[in-house]
N, C-alpha and C positions, 0 to 999 in steps of 0.2 A: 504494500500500500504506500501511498504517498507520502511524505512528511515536509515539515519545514526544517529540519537539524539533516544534519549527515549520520547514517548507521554508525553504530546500531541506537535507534532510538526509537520512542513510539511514532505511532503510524495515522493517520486519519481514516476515517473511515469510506467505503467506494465513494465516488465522486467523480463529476464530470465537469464542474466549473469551482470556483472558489475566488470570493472576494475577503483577501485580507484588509482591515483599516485598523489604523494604531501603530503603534511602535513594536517594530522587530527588528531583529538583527539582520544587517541589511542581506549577509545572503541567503536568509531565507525562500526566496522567491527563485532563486537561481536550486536549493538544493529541494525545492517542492518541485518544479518543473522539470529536473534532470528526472527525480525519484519516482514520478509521474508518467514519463516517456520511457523509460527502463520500465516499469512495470503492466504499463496497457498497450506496448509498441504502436501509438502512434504515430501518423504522417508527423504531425504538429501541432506546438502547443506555442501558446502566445501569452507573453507578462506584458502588462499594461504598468506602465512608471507616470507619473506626473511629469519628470522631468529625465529624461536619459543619462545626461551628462552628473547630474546629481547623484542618482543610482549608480552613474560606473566611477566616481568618485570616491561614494558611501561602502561601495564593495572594494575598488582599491586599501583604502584608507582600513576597514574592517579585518582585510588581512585571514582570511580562514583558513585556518593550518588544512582543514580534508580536500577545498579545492587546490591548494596547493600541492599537494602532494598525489591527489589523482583527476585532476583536472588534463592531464596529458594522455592517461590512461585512454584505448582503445573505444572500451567501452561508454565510457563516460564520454570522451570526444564524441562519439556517434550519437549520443543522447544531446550535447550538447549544440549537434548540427541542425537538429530538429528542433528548435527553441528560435521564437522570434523576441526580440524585446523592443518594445516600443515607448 
């Protein structure tokens, strides 16, 4: 199932849309959309931001040790080609 953290952690339950609002850690949205397309192999999935350049700021500056260290990974890459952000 989907989550907003990096495994192992809990899971949401099925789902086909999801609107977060409030404060989270910024890669959430990037480790719910990977986790999402890894698990229903969809064509694609799309994160809606307010502002892009603030999100890819928020995520630079956040620093998360699990996409750093498998953000390169095969699998991950491929989940991550299927991810629009807008």
């Amino acid at each position: 199932m989907a989550s907003l953290f990096p495994p192992p952690c809990p899971t949401l339950p099925d789902l086909q849309t999801l609107l977060v609002k409030g404060s989270v850690h910024a890669s959430a949205p990037v480790h719910f959309s990977l986790s999402y397309v890894l698990q229903h192999d969809v064509e694609k999935a799309v994160v809606l931001s307010p502002s892009r350049a603030q999100f890819t700021v928020a995520l630079k500056d956040y620093r998360d040790g699990w996409i750093t260290e498998h953000g390169g990974d095969g699998r991950t890459n491929k989940a991550a080609s299927k991810v629009d952000i807008l």
